[in-house]
C-alpha positions in Angstrom: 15.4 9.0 -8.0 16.0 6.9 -4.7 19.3 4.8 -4.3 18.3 1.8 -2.3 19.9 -0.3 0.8 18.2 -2.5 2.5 18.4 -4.5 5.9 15.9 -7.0 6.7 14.2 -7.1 10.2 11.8 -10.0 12.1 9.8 -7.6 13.7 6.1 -7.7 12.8 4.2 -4.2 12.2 1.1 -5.6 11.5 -0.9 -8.3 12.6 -4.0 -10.0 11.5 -5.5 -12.6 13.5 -8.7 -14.9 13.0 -10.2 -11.7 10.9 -14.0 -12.2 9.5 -16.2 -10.1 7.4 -19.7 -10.8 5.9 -22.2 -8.3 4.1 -25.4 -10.3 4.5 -24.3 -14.2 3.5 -21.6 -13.3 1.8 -18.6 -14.3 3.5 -15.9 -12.2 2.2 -13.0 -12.7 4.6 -13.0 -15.9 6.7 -11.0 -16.6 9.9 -7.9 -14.8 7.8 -4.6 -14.1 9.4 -1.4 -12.5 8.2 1.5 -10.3 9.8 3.5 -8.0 7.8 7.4 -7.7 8.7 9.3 -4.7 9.1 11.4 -3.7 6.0 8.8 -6.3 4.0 7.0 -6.4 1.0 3.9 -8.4 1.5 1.8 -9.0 -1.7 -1.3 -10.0 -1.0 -3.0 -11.5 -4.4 -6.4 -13.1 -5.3 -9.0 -13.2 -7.8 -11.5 -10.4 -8.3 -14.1 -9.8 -5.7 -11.9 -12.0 -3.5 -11.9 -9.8 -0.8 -8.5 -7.7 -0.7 -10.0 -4.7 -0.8 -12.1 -5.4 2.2 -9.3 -6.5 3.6 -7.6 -3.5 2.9 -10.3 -1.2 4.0 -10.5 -2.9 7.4 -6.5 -2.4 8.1 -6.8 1.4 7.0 -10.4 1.3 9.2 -13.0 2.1 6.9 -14.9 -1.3 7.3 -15.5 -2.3 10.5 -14.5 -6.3 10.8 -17.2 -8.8 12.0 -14.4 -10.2 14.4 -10.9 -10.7 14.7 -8.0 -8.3 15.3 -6.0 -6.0 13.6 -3.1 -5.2 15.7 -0.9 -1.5 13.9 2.5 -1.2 16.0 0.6 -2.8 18.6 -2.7 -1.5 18.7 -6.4 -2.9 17.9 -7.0 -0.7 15.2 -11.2 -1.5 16.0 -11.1 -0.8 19.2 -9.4 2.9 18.6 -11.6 6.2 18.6 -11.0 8.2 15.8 -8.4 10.6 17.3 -6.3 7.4 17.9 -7.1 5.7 14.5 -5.9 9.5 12.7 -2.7 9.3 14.9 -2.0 5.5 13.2 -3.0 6.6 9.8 -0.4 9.3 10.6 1.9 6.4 10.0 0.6 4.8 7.7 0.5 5.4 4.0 -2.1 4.5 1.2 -1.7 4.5 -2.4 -5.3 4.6 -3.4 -6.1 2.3 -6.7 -7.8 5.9 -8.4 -4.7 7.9 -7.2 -7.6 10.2 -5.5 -5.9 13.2 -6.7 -7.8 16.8 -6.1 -8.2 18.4 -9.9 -8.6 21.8 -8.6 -5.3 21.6 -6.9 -1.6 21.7 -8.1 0.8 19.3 -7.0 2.3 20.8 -4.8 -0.7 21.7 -3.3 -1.9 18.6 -3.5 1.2 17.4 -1.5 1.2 20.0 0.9 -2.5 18.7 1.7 -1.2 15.9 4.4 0.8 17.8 6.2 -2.1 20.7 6.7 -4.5 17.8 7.1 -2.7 16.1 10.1 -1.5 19.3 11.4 2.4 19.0 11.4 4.4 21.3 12.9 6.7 22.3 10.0 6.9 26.1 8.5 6.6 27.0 5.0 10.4 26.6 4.7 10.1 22.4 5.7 7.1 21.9 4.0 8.9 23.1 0.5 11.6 21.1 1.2 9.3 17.9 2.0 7.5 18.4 -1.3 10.6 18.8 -3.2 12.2 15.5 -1.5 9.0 13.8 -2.0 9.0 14.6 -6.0 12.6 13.5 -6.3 11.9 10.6 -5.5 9.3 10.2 -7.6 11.5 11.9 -10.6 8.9 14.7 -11.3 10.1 17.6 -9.8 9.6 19.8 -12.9 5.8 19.0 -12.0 5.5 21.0 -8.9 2.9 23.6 -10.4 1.0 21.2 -12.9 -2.7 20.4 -12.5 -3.1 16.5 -12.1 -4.9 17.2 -15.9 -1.6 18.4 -17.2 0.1 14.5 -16.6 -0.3 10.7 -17.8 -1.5 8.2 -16.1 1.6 6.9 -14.9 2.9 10.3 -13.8 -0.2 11.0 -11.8 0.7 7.9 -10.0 4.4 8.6 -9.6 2.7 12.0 -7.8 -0.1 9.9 -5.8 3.0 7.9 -4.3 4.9 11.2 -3.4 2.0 12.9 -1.8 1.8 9.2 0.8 5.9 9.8 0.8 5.6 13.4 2.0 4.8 12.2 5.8 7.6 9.7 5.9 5.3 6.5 6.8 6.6 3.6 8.2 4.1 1.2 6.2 2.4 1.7 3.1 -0.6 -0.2 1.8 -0.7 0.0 -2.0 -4.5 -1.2 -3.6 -3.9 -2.6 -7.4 -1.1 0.4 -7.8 -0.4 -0.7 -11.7 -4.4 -1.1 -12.9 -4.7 0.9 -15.9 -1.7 1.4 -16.8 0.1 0.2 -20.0 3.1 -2.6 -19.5 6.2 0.0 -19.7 4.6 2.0 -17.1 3.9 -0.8 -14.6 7.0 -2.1 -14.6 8.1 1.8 -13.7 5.8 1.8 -10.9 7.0 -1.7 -9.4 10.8 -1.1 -9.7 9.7 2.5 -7.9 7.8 0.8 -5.5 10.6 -1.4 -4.4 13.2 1.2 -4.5 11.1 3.4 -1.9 10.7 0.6 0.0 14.2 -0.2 0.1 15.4 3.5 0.6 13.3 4.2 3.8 12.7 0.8 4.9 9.1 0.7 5.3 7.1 -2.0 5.1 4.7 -2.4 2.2 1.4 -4.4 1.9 0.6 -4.6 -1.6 -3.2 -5.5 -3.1 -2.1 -6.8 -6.6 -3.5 -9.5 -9.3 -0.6 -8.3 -11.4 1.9 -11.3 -12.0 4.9 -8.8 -12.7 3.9 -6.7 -9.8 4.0 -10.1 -7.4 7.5 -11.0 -8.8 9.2 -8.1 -9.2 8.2 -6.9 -5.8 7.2 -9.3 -3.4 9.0 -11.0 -0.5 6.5 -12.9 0.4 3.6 -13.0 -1.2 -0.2 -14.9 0.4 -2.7 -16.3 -1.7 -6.3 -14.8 -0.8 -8.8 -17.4 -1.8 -12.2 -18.2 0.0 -11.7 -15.7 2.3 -8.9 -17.3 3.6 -5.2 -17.0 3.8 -4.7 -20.1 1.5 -1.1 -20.2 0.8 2.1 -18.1 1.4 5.4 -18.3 0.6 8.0 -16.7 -1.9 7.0 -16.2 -5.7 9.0 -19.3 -6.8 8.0 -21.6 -4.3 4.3 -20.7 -5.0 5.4 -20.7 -8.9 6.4 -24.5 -8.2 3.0 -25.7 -6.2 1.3 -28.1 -7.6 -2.1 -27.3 -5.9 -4.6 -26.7 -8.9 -6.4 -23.5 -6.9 -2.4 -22.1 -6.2 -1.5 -22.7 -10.1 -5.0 -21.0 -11.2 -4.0 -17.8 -9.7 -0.2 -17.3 -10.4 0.0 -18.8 -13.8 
């Protein structure tokens, strides 16, 4: 398992500015703007159908926004092609919400498959010791030829996080990473979270609704609500609003 240490940095890896997306009338995300630190964990929470998977979905580059910018280690991520959006994603890692796990493959195959994907120049020797790194810090390497049928929900997690480990990303998004699972597990998950985040220092945007998730892992945490970035601030000085929409969603 990963021993933290942590340092804390000012330096922003992502930036969100004046960011709007609509399906038909809908306004989903409204003039919304956030910047995620380096070393950070941003939780972003909000109601459901909110719009933080839209908004996670635009960063990554699957939805196109309607305006606005989202700037990755200094670049417009809707202005790249998609040779230059794969070299960001590179960088980038994404817990999916489903785990998106292949069922035909093992897990180490199904580790293996980002490094083959974005063609990294390792041999068989590197990418072995990668996938055994990447399940030790996950605490499953007795795992390595199990079919994702083979584990629990939790562990398939724990596997999903090692496979977005494996290329050593300097941010990771994380979409609802503790839905479905029971209590005991999610707390796993969160302390995991934050001792990967601590261990490589990468800066994590997290999509949660999940109370325990926002105050076990959060920095900084932003209130998503109308579209807009409503609030921000640290758990407890959210905890402590008094505004009747901020006290809805984190009580």
């Amino acid at each position: 398992m990963v021993q933290p240490e942590k340092k804390k940095s000012n330096q922003d890896v992502i930036i969100i500015k004046h960011l709007n997306k609509s399906f038909g009338s809908n306004k989903v995300l409204v003039d919304f703007n956030i910047n995620l630190e380096k070393d950070e964990n941003l939780v972003v929470m909000g109601k459901s159908g909110s719009g933080k998977s839209v908004l996670i979905k635009c960063i990554i580059g699957l939805l196109e926004p309607d305006s606005g910018t989202i700037e990755i280690f200094g670049r417009n991520i809707p202005d790249l092609d998609r040779n230059e959006l794969d070299e960001i994603r590179a960088k980038v890692g994404f817990l999916f919400q489903g785990n998106a796990l292949y069922d035909s493959m093992t897990v180490r195959q199904n580790l293996e498959f980002p490094l083959r994907r974005h063609w990294m120049n390792v041999n068989q020797p590197e990418v072995n010791k990668l996938v055994q790194e990447a399940l030790d810090d996950v605490g499953l390497k007795h795992t390595i030829n199990m079919m994702p049928a083979e584990l629990s929900g939790g562990m398939r997690k724990r596997i999903a996080l090692a496979r977005t480990l494996i290329l050593k990303p300097e941010i990771i998004l994380y979409d609802e990473p503790t839905t479905g699972l029971d209590p005991g597990t999610a707390k796993e998950i969160i302390e995991l979270i934050v001792a990967i985040q601590k261990k490589y220092r990468s800066s994590s945007l997290i999509i949660s609704h999940d109370m325990n998730c926002v105050r076990l892992a959060a920095d900084r945490v932003v209130m998503l609500i109308d579209g807009r970035c409503y609030a921000e601030g640290t758990y407890d000085s959210l905890k402590k609003s008094g505004d009747p929409k901020i006290k809805d969603l984190i009580e």
